[in-house]
N, C-alpha and C positions, 0 to 999 in steps of 0.2 A: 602079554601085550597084544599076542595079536586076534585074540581069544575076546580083548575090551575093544579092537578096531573092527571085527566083526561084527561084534554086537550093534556097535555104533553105526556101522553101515547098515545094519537092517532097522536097526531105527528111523534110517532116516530111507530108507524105502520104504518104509510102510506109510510116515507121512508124508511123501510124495504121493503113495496111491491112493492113500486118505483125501488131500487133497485134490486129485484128478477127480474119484467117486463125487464128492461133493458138486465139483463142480459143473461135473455132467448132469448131476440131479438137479442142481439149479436152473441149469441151462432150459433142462427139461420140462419144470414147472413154471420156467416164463413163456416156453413158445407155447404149451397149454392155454395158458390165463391169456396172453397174447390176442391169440388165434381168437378165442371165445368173447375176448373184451371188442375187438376190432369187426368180427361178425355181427354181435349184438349191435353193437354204436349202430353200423351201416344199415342192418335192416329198419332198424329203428328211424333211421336216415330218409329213406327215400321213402317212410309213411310216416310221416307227421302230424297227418291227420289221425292214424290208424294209434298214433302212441299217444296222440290225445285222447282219443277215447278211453285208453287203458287206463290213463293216470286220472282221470275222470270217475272211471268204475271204481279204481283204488278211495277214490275222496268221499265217494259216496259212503262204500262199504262203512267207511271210515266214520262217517256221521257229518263230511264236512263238504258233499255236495254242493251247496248254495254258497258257498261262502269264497271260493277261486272264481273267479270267473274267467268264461273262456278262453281270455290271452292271457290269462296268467299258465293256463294248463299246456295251451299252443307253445307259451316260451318254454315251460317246464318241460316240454318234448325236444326241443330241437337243444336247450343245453342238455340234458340226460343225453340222447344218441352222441352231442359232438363229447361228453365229457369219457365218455365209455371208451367212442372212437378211437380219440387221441392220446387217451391214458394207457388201451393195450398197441396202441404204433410206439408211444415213447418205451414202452416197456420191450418192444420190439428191436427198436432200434438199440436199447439200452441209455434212452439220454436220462439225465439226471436219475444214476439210478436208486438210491439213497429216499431222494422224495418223493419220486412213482411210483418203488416200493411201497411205502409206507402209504402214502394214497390211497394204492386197489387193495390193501389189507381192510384199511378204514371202510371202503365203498363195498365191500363184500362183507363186512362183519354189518353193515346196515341190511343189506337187501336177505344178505341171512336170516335176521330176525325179521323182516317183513313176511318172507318165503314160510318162515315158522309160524305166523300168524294166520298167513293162508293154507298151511297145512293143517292148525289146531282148528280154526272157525272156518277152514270153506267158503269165505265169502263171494269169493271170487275163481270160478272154475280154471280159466286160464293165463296164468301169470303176464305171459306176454312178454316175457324176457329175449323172445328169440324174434318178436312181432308177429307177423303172418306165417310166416317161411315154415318154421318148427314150431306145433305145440306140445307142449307137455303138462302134464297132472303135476298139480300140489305137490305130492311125494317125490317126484321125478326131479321137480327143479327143487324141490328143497336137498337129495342128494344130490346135483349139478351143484350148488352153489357152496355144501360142504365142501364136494372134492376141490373148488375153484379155491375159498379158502382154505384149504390144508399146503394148496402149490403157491398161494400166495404167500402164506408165513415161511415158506421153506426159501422164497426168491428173498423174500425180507429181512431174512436170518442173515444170507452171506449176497448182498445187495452186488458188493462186486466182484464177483466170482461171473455175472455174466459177460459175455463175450461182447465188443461194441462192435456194432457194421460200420459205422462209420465217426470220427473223431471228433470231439469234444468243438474244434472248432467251426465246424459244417452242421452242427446239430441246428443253431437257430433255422438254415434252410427247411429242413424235414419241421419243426414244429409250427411252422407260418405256415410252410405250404398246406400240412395236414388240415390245421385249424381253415383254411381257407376252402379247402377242399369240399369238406363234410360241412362247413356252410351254406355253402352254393350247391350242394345234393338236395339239400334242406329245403333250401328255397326255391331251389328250380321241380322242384315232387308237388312244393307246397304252389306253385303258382301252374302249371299243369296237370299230368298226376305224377302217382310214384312210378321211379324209375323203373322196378322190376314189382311186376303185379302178381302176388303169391296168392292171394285168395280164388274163391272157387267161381268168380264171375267175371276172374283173367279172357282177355282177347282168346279165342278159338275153344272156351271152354263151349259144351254143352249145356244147358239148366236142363233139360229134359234127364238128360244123362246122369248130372249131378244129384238130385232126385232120387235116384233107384237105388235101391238096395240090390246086390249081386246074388244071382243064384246060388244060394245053401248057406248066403250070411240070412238073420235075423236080427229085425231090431227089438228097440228096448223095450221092456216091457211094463205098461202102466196099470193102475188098478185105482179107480174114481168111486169112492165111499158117497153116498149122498147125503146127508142129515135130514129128517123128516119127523112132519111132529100131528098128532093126535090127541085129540079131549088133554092138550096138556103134556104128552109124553113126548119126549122125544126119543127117535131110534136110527140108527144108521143099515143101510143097506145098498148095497152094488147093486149092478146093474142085471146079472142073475134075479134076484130076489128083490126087484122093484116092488112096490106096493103100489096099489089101487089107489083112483082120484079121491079117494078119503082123505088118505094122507093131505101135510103140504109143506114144499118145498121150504127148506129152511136154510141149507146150505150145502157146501159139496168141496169135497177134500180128493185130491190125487198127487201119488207117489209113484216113485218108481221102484218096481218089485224084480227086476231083473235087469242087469246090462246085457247093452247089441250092440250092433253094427248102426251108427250115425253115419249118412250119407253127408257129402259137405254142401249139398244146397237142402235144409231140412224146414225152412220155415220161409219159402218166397208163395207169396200170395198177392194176388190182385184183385181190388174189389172196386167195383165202378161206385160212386160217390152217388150221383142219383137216382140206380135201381137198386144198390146193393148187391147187385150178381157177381158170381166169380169166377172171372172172366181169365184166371190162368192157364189153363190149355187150350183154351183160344187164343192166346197171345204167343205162346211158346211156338205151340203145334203149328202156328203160320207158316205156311208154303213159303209167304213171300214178306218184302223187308218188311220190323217195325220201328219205331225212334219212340223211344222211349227216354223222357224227360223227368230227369230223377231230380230233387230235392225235398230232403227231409222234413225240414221246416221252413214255408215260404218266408216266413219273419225273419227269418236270417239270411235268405237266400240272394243271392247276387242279382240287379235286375240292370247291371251294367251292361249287357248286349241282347236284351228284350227284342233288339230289332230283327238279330240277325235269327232268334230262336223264331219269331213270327213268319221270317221269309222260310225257314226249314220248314215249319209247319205248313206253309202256304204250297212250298212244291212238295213235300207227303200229298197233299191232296187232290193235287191236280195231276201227279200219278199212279193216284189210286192205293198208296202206301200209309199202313196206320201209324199216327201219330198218336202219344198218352201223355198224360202226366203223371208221376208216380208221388203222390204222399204222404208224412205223416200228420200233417195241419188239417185243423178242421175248416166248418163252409166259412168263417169269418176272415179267415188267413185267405183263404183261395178268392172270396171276392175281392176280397183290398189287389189282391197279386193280380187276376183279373182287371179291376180298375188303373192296376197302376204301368201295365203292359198292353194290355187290349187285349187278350190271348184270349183265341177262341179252338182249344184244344183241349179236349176231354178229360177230366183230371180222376184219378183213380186213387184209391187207398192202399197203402202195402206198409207194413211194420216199420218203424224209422231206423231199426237197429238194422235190417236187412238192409232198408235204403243206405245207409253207412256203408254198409257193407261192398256192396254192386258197387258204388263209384267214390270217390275223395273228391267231390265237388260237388258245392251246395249255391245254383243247381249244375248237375253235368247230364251231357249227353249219349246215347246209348244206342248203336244201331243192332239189332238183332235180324237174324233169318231162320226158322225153322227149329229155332231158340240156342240158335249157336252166337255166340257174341263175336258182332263183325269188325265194333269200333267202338273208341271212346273217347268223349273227349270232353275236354275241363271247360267250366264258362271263360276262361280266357283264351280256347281257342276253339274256340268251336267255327267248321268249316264255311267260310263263305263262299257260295256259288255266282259265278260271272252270268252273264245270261245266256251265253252258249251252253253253258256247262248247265243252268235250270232246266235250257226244254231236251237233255237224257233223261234216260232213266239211270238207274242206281248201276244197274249193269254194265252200264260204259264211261263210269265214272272211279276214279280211283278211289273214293271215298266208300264206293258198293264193295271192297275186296278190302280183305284184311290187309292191315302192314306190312310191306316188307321188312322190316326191324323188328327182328326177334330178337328173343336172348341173345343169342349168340353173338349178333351186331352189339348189342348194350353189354356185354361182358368183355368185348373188344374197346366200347369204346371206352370203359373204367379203366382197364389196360392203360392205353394209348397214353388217358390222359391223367392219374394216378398211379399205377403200378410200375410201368417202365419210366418215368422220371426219376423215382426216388431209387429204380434198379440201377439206371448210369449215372445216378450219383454217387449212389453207393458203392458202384464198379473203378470209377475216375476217383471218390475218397481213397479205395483203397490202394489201390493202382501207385497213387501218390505217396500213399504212407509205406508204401514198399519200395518203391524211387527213394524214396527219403530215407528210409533203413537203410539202401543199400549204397547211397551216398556215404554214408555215419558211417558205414563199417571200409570202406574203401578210404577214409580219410584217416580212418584208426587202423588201417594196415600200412599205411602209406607211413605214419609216424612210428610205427614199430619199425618197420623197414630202417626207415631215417637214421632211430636210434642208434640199433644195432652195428649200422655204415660208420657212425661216428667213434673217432679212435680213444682210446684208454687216456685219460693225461693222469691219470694215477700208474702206469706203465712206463718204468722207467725206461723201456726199450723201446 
């Protein structure tokens, strides 16, 4: 007998510890997926532009370039970031957790075979799953999104085994506010720029800087085959073993035969539109400020505040400071844009992919010094100068000095106004559900008490 209540007692520790292990496992594989879904969304968040372009690349690769057009790819960014966002918060907080589960299993077994597609064909060097912030190779995020789905089926498996921060009936609070949140990130990146600027033409970066390869890296290494042809023959030959003007030029092939070291500014160039010259270390190398006016393609470019870009231009020159325009449109684009502003500012050629790059406004504004980036700012706010403030110079204007709002301010103020709500919510939920427990257990001691006080009437005594 007491040989079958032993047993039975280690049976049933073992599935209590069985069930603790799981549950810790579980717990573990959600704040993972969590953490990685609620990063992705955000960064994805405050570049809208930057996640259009990616979903853009994907369409192409795809064969289906022409056929989205622009606001369909714009809306397809900003639902993807809030659908990411809100999927690893619910799964964070634990609401509904049954269908969030089952959700990010589904949303990861998709982007798994996508990842798989750009691992097998390459189309696309960088997935973009993490936006600007982190890149990673084909290989990299197609591991990332294994291990994401292996901790998802493991949450999906024992859906409530996780822990809830806050109670079934405060949960609509946390999914409103969420969804409202990452809205308004969206829209306010999309109507300014992005919040937090990761690429390598952020405020205080250097382009000179950015540029250089570091002493004892080396970059990557190319080898350009030329085709050339003779009485009929054709032959390939490098740059070593060029032939003589007999030959003639037929065409010309280049690979890359070794990986390096890529610098993160590796293809900015400037090239004046009427002489052709290339005018980028004269631009950078500038002692003194320049404004640089980026838009990729005037055809699509904003010509809602032409006026106040005209007066910018106007005081560049009457303090001696160079004023450009950076594009990827040809002379037909530039005279209509011309015509339809009056703008008499020197317009320059530079790759569009780069102009994407430099700023998330088409056009936006760019103040540079000595090729250090001073300021930037979106065609919807770009600075108007009172008329005290036109006859300084840049030097005794706020506008000549970088921001004071750095990270550290914009990581407070996501704080402020996301992160510590939903923490005294979650502190006052719980706070309450533990008043509440200890209510229920004081009213159920209070009746045992009762009981026990009251007398036998089966006691004949």
């Amino acid at each position: 007998m007491a040989q079958t209540e032993g047993k039975e007692n280690d049976r049933t520790a073992k599935e209590k510890t069985g069930g603790r292990v799981t549950g810790i496992l579980v717990n573990l594989c959600r704040i993972v997926v969590a953490v990685a879904f609620i990063f992705s969304g955000f960064v994805k968040a405050v570049d809208p532009l930057g996640t259009q372009y990616k979903i853009a690349d994907y369409l192409t690769a795809a064969g289906l370039g022409d056929i989205v057009p622009d606001w369909g790819t714009l809306l397809a960014s900003m639902v993807l970031s809030a659908t990411e966002f809100n999927l690893g918060l619910f799964l964070l907080f634990a609401i509904h957790r049954r269908t969030v589960s089952k959700l990010i299993v589904a949303f990861m077994a998709v982007m798994t075979v996508v990842t798989l597609w750009l691992w097998v064909a390459n189309p696309i060097s960088d997935c973009g799953c993490f936006g600007d912030a982190i890149h990673l190779s084909n290989g990299q995020t197609l591991a990332k999104n294994l291990v994401l789905t292996a901790c998802a089926l493991v949450v999906a498996w024992r859906p409530l085994c996780m822990v809830r921060f806050i109670s079934e009936s405060n949960q609509w609070i946390v999914i409103n506010y969420s969804a409202l949140f990452i809205l308004a990130v969206s829209v306010w990146s999309l109507y300014t720029l992005p919040l937090f600027d990761f690429r390598p033409y952020h405020i205080g970066a250097n382009i000179r800087q950015g540029m250089e390869i570091p002493e004892g890296e080396t970059g990557p290494q190319f080898e350009t085959t030329f085709i050339m042809e003779k009485n009929g023959e054709q032959r390939e030959f490098t740059l070593d073993d060029y032939p003589d003007s007999t030959w003639t030029f037929v065409d010309s092939k280049t690979v890359q035969t070794a990986e390096g070291f890529v610098p993160p500014i590796h293809d900015f160039s400037i090239e004046r539109m009427d002489t052709g010259d290339d005018i980028t270390d004269e631009v950078i190398d500038n002692e003194d400020y320049t404004f640089l006016l980026v838009a990729p393609r005037l055809d699509k470019a904003s010509d809602s505040n032409f006026g106040i870009i005209d007066e910018l231009c106007e005081y560049a020159h009457e303090h001696g400071y160079t004023f450009l325009a950076l594009t990827a449109s040809g002379e037909e684009a530039i005279e209509r844009w011309r015509e339809l502003t009056g703008a008499e500012y020197d317009f320059c050629f530079t790759d569009q992919t780069t102009l994407k790059t430099i700023i998330r406004s088409n056009p936006g504004l760019l103040l540079i010094k000595k090729g250090t980036v001073i300021r930037k700012w979106s065609h919807n706010q770009l600075p108007h100068l009172s008329p005290e403030e036109a006859a300084k110079p840049l030097e005794q204007l706020e506008i000549g000095h970088m921001p004071k709002d750095g990270v550290a301010q914009k990581l407070a103020f996501v704080t402020l106004w996301f992160a510590l709500p939903l923490f005294l919510l979650t502190l006052a939920d719980r706070l309450w559900a533990w008043s509440k427990w200890l209510r229920k257990k004081s009213r159920k001691k209070k009746k045992e008490t009762s009981a026990k006080q009251q007398p036998d009437n089966n006691n004949p005594n």
